[in-house]
C-alpha positions in Angstrom: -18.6 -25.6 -16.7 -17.6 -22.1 -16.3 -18.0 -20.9 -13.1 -15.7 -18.5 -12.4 -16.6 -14.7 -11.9 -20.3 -15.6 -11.3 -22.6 -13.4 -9.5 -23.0 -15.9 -6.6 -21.3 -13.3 -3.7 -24.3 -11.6 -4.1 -26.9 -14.8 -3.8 -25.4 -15.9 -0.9 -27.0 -16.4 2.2 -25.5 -15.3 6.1 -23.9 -18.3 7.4 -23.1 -19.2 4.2 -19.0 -20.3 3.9 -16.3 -18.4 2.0 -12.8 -19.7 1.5 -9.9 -17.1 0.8 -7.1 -18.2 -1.0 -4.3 -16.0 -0.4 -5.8 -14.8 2.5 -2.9 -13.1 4.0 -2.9 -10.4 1.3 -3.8 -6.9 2.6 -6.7 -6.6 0.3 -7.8 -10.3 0.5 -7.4 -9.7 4.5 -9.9 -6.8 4.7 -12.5 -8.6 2.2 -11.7 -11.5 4.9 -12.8 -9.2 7.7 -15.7 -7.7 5.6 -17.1 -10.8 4.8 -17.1 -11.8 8.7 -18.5 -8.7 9.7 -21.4 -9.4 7.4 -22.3 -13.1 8.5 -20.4 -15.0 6.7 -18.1 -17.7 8.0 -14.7 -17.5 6.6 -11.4 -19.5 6.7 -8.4 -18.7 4.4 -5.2 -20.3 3.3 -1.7 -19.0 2.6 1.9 -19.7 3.4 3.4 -16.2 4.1 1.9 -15.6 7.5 3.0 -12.1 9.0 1.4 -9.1 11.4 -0.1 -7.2 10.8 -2.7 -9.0 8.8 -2.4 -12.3 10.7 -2.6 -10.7 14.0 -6.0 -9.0 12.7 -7.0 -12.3 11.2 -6.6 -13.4 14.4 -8.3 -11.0 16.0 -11.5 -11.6 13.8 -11.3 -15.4 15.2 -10.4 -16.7 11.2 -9.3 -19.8 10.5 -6.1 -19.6 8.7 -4.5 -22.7 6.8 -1.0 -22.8 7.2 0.1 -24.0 2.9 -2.0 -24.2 -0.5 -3.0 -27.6 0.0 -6.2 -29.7 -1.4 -6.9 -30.3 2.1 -8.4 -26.8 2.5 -11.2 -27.6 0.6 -12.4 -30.0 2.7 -15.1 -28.9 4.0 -16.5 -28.0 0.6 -17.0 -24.1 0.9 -19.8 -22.6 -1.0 -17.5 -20.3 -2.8 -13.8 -19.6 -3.2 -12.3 -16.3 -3.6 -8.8 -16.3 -5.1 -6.3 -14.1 -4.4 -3.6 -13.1 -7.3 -0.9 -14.8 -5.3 -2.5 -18.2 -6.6 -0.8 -20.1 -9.3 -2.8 -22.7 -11.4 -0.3 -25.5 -10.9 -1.1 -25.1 -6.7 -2.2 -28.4 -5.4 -5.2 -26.7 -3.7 -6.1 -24.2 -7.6 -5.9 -27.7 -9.1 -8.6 -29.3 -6.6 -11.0 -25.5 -7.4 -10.5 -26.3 -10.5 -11.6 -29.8 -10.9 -14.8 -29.2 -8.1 -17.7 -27.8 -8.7 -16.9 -24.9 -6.2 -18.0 -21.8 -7.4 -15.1 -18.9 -7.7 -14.0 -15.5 -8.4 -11.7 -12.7 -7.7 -10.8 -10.6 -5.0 -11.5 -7.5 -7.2 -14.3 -9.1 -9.0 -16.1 -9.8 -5.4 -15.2 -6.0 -4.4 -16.9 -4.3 -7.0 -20.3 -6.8 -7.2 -20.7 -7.0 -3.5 -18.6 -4.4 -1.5 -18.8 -1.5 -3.9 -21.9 -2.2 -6.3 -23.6 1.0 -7.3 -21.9 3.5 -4.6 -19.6 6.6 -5.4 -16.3 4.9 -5.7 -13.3 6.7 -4.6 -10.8 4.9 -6.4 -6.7 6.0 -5.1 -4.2 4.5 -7.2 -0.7 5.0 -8.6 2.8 3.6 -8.2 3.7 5.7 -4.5 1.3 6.9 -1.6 -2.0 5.1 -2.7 -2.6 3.4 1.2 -1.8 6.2 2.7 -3.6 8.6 0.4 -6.7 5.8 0.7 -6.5 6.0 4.9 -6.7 9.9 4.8 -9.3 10.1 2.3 -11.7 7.7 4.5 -10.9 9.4 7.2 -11.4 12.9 6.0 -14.6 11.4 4.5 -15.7 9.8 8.2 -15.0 13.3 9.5 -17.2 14.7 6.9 -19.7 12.7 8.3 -20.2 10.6 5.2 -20.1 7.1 6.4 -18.4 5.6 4.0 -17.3 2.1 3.6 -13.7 1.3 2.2 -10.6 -0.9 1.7 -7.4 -0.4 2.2 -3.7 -2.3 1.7 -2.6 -1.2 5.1 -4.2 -0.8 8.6 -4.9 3.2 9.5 -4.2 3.9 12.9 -7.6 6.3 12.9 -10.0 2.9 12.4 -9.4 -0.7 14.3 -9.5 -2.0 10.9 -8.1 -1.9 7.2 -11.6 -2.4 6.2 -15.5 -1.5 7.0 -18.5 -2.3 5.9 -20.5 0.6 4.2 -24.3 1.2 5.3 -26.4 -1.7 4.4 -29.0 0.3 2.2 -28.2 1.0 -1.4 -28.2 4.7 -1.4 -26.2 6.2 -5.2 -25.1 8.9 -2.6 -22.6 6.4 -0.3 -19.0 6.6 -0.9 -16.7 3.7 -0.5 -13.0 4.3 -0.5 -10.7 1.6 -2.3 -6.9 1.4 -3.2 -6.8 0.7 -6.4 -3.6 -1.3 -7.7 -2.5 -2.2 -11.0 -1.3 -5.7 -10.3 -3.4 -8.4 -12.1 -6.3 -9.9 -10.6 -6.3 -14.1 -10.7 -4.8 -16.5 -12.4 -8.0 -17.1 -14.4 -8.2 -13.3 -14.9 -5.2 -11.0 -16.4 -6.3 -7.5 -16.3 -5.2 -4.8 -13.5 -7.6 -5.2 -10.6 -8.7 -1.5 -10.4 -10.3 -2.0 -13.6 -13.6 -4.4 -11.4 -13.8 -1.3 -8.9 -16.3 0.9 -11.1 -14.1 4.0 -10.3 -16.3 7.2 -10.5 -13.9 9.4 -8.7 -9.7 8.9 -9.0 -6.8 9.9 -7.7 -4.2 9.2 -9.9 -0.7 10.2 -7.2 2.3 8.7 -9.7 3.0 6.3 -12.6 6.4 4.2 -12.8 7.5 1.1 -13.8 7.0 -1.4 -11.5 6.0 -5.2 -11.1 8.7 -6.7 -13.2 7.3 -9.7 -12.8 4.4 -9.2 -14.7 4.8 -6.1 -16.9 7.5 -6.2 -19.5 8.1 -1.9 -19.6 6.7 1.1 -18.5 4.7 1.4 -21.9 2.5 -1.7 -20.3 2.2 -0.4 -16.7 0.7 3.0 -18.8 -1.8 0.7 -20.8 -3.1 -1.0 -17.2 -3.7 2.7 -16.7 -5.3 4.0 -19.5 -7.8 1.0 -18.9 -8.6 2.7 -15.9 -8.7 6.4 -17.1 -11.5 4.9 -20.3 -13.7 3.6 -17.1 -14.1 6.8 -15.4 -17.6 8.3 -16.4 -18.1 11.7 -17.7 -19.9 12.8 -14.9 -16.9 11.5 -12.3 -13.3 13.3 -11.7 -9.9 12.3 -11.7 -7.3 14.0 -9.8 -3.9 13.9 -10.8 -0.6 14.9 -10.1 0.8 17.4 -12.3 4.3 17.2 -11.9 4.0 13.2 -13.0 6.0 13.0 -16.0 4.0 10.1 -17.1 0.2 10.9 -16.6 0.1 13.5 -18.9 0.5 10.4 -21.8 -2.2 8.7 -20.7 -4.8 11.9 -20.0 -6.7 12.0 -23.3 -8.3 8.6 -22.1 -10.3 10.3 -19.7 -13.3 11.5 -20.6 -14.4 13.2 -16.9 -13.6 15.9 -15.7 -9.5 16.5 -14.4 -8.3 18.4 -12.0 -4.6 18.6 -11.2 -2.2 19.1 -7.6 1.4 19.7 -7.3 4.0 21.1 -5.5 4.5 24.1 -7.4 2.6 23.2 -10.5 -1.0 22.6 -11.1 -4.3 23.9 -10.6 -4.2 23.2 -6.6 -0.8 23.9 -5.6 1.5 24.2 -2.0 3.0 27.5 -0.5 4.9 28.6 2.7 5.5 24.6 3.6 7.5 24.6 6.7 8.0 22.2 9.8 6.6 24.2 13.2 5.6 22.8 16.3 6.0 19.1 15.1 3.4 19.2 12.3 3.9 19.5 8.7 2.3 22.8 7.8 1.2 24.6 4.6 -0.6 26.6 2.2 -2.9 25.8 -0.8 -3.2 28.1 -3.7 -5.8 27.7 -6.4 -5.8 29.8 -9.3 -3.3 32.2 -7.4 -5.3 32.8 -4.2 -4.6 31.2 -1.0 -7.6 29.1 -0.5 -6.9 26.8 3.0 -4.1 26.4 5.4 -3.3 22.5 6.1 -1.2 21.1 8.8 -0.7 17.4 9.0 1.4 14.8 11.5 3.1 13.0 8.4 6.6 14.8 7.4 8.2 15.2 3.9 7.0 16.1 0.1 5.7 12.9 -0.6 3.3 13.2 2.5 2.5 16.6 1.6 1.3 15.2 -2.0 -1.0 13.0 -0.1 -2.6 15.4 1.6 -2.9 17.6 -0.9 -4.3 14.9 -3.3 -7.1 13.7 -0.5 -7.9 17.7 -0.2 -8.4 18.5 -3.5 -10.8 15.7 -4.1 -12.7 16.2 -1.2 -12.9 20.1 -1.8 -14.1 18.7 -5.7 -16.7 17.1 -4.3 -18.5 19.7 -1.7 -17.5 18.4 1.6 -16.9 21.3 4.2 -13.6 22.5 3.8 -13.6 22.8 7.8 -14.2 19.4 8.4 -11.5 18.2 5.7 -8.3 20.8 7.0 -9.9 19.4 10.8 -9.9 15.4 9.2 -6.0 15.9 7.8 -5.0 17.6 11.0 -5.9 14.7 12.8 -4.7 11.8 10.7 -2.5 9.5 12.6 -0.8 7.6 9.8 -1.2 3.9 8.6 0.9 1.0 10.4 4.1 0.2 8.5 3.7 3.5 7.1 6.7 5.6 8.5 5.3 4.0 12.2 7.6 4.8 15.2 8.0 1.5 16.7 10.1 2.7 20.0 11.3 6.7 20.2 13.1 8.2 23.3 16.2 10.1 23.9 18.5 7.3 23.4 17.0 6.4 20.0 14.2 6.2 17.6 13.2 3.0 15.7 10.7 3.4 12.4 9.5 0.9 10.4 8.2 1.1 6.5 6.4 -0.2 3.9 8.6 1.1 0.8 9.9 -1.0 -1.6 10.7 0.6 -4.7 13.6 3.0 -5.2 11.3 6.2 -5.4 9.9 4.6 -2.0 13.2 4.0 -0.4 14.6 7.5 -1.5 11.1 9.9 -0.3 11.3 8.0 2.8 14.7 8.8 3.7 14.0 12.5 2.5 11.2 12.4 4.9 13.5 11.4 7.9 16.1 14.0 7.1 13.1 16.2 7.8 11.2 15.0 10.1 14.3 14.4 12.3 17.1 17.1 11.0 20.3 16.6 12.9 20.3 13.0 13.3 22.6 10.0 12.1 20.0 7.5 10.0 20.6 4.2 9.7 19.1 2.7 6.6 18.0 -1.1 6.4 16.6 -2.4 3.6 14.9 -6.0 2.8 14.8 -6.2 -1.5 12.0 -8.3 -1.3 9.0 -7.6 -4.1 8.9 -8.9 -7.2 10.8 -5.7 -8.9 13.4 -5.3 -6.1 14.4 -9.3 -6.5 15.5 -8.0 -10.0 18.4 -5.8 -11.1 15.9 -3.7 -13.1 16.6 -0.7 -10.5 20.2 -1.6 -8.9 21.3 2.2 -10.2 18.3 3.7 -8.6 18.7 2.0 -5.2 22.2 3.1 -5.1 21.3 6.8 -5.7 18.5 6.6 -2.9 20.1 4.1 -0.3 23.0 7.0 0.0 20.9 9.4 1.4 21.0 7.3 4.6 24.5 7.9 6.7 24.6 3.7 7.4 23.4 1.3 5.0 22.5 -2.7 6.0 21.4 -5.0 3.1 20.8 -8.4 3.1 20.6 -11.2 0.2 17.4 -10.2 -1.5 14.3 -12.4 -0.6 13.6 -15.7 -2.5 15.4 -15.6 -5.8 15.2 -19.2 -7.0 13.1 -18.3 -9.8 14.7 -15.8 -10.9 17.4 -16.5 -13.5 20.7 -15.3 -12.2 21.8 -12.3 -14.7 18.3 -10.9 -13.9 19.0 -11.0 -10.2 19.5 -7.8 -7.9 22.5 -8.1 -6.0 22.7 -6.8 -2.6 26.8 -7.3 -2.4 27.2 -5.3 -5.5 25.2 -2.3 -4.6 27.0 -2.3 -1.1 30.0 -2.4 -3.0 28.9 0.4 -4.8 27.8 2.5 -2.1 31.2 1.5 -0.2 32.5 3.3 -3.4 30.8 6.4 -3.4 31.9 6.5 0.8 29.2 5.1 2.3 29.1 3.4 5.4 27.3 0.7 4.1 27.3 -3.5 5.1 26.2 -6.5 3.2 24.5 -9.2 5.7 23.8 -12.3 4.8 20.9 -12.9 6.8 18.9 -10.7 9.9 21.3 -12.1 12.4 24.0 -10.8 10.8 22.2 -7.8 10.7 21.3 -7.2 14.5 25.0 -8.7 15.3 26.8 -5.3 12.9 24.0 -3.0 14.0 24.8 -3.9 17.6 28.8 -2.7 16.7 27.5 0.6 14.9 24.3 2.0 16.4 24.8 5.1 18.8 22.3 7.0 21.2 20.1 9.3 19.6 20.7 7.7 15.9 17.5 7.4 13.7 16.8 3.3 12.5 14.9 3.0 10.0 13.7 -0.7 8.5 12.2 -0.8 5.0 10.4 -3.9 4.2 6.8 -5.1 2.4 7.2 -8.4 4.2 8.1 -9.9 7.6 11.8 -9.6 7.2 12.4 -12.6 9.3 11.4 -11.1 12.4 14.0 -8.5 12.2 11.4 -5.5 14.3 11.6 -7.2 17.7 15.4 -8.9 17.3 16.4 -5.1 16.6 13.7 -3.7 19.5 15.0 -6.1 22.3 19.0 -5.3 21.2 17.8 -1.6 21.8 16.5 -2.2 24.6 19.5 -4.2 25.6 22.1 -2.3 24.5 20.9 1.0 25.7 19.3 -0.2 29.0 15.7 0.9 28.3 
């Protein structure tokens, strides 16, 4: 029997029980929350457990099982959802598989049940797609449109990564998603943006990424083609113009395309300058000076976001008051450039990036944001394309924008065969090279024991990560607070 990707989300009844596998993902987290919101009881599995998602898990009162085991099934839930994390061979995909437990995807479930037949505001990309998804929902809450959405990050202007949108069925509702190119299930190979009927896109950047699933960049632009062939003609993308790659994937769309830039496109930024601690600038369209923006978040990439999230907005008729008033207030996304501790002995800030790009725009952005000061760069290699030595070169040039540099041994490379495997000694050695003041660590501890010998008052700490990091945010918050007496 074939049961996966059935339309029984839909059939179910409140009460009714819904098993996450992979629970802990920041999509499959927020379904996890949406589902709960809705009536439904839910449990989950997984086996990286980590805030922020656990602690909002938590908070939700969701029963997390600690491993993929066939245990978990037990009670039999009347439907499975399972997250791309899952690999057929797991103990507890092998007892799904051999039950007659209805299952389907994450994605799959998004767009029957959570999206259905709303105005979706896809965001996707390689860089700036959970940031650019938090301001767009909340420009579109200030806009008082109501709209329901998803995002891979928690935005410090909602108490959740996720909301429910209105219970009627209304063709004029909006629900914001981040749309991601990884694949969708084991059982299900294609990009997961392509379940979440996109109507209206934002298209921020395409580079290679996920090496562990896409051979070259020539796939990661077919995953995005896909997407570009869904878009109606009556929909919209919007897409960055100074993207060397988009433009080879363009004639797929058959909507409607607008373009943003820096200094190219047909929505474009002047007279960007930092006053009174906000990012402020101009937007020009066809020539004339059309709205001036100011925003919390510092640095190009940041300014791309918002231009992005205006530009579709001002596309799509919403009052341009109430979108320049919904940037301006914007308070970020957690792990998203958040200042965990900042006072005049030092500042702590943690982030999400992972890729190279990633690591190098949010170094540029703390140059900006914070001109002056010493930054001390520490980096976890922990994703799927970091663990590889696809982008050792790349790391090098962007690590050395940072005055200090603390790498550890990449995260988990056991199956990763060992000429294919980044090496955190050699890029140190490399950066050691070139000048740098730069440190290979073994392991966190070794980490908070060098950082202890080189941190001064007022220095800038920055910790890049997409994972827990082995606790490294409070062993580094409690020698601050230690060393400096705070």
């Amino acid at each position: 029997m074939n049961r996966k990707n059935t339309s029984v989300l839909s059939q179910l009844k409140i009460g009714s029980h819904v098993h996450l596998m992979g629970i802990c993902g920041t999509a499959m987290g927020s379904l996890a929350g949406l589902l709960k919101e809705k009536g439904y009881k839910v449990t989950g599995s997984d086996q990286n457990v980590y805030p922020p998602m656990s602690t909002q898990l938590q908070e939700l009162g969701i029963e997390i099982y600690q491993g993929y085991k066939k245990e978990n099934l037990n009670p039999k839930p009347d439907l499975v959802i399972v997250g791309n994390v899952i690999s057929a061979h797991f103990e507890e995909a092998q007892e799904l598989l051999n039950s007659d437990i209805p299952y389907t995807s994450l994605p799959a479930a998004l767009g029957e049940w959570a999206i259905g037949n709303r105005n979706s505001l896809v965001v996707t990309g390689t860089h700036g797609k959970t940031t650019t998804t938090s301001m767009l929902s909340w420009i579109a809450e200030t806009c008082d449109k109501n709209p329901g959405f998803l995002i891979g990050g928690i935005p410090l202007n909602f108490p959740r990564s996720f909301r429910n949108p209105p219970s009627n069925n209304d063709n004029s509702e909006y629900f914001v998603i981040e749309g991601d190119e990884y694949d969708t299930a084991f059982f299900d190979k294609v990009p997961k943006f392509v379940h979440y009927r996109p109507k209206y896109v934002i298209l921020t950047s395409i580079e290679f990424d996920h090496a562990d699933i896409y051979s070259d960049i020539n796939e990661i632009l077919s995953a995005f083609k896909k997407l570009l062939e869904l878009i109606p003609e009556d929909g919209l993308l919007v897409y960055n113009a100074e993207d060397k790659n988009i433009p080879k994937i363009l004639e797929a769309c058959r909507a409607r395309k607008v373009s943003y830039g820096l200094q190219s496109g047909d929505y474009k930024i002047s007279d960007r300058q930092n006053l009174v601690g906000r990012n402020q600038m101009s937007v020009e369209y066809k020539g004339q000076n059309i709205a001036d923006l100011a925003i919390k978040q510092f640095g190009p990439h940041n300014t791309m976001n918002a231009l992005a999230s205006f530009v579709i907005a001002k596309e799509l008729g919403w009052s341009g008051f109430k979108v320049m008033q919904g940037l301006a207030t914007f308070n970020g996304v957690k792990r998203r450039q958040e200042i965990l501790l900042q006072n005049e002995s030092i500042t702590i800030v943690e982030d999400f990036a992972h890729h190279p790009t990633a690591v190098s725009l949010t170094l540029d952005c703390m140059k900006e944001q914070f001109p002056g000061k010493r930054v001390i760069a520490i980096y976890e290699p922990r994703s799927a394309t970091s663990r590889r030595n696809v982008f050792e070169k790349e790391y090098i040039a962007a690590l050395q924008k940072a005055d200090v540099i603390f790498l550890p041994q990449a995260f988990d490379q056991a199956k990763i065969t060992e000429e294919s495997r980044f090496s955190s000694e050699r890029v140190i050695q490399n950066l050691q090279q070139l000048g740098k003041n730069a440190y290979y660590c073994k392991d966190v501890e070794e980490i908070v024991k060098q950082l202890h010998l080189t941190v001064n008052k007022g220095d800038i700490v920055l910790i890049m990560s997409n994972g827990g990091f082995g606790g490294i945010y409070q062993k580094i918050l409690n020698l601050i607070i230690k060393k400096f007496s705070l």
